[in-house]
C-alpha positions in Angstrom: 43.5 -21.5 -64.2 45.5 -24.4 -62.6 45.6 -27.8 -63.9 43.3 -28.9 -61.4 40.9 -26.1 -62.4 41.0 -27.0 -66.4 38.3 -28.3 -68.0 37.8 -31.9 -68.8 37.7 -31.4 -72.6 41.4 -30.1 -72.6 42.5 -32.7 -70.6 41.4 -35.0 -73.2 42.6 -32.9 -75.7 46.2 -32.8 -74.4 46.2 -36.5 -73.6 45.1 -37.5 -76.9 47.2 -35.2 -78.7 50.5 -34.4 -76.3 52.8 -35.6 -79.4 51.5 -33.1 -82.0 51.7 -30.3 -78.8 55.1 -30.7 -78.6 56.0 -31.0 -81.9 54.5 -27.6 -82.6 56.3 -26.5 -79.9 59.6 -27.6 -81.3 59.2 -26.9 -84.9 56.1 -24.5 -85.2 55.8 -20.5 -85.7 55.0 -18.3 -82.9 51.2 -18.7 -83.1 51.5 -22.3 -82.9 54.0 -22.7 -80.2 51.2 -19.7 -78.1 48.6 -22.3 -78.5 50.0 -25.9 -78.0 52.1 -24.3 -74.7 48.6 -22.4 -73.2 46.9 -26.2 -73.9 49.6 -27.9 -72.2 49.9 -25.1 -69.5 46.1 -25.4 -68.5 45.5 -29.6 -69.4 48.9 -31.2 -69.1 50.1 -32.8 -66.0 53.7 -31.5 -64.1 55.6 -34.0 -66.7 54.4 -32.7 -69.3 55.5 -29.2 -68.5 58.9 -31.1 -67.8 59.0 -32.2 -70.8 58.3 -28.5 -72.5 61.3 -27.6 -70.6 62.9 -30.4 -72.5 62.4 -29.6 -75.7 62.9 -25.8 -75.1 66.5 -26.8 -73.7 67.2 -28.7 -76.6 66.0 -26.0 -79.0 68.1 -23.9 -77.3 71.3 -25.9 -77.3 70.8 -26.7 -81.0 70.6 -22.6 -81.9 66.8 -22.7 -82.9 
């Protein structure tokens, strides 16, 4: 499924809650990060994918 392709529902979804997605993605278990990264993966635009890589860089630099 591409963005293009996602429904309208997660586009909403990932527009009204893009803050709490990447916070779980910074700070949440395994599970959590699964789900917020397949919502922003499938509803997010390109910048927010660039912005996952973001965070992931910074987790990595800061050993977490």
């Amino acid at each position: 499924m591409s963005i293009e392709d996602a429904p309208d529902e997660v586009e909403e979804y990932v527009a009204e809650n893009h803050d709490l997605l990447v916070r779980m993605l910074a700070y949440g278990d395994t599970e959590a990060r699964g789900y917020a990264l397949a919502l922003l993966a499938n509803g997010g635009t390109p910048n927010d994918l660039e912005q996952v890589q973001r965070e992931f860089d910074k987790l990595r630099e800061d050993g977490g």
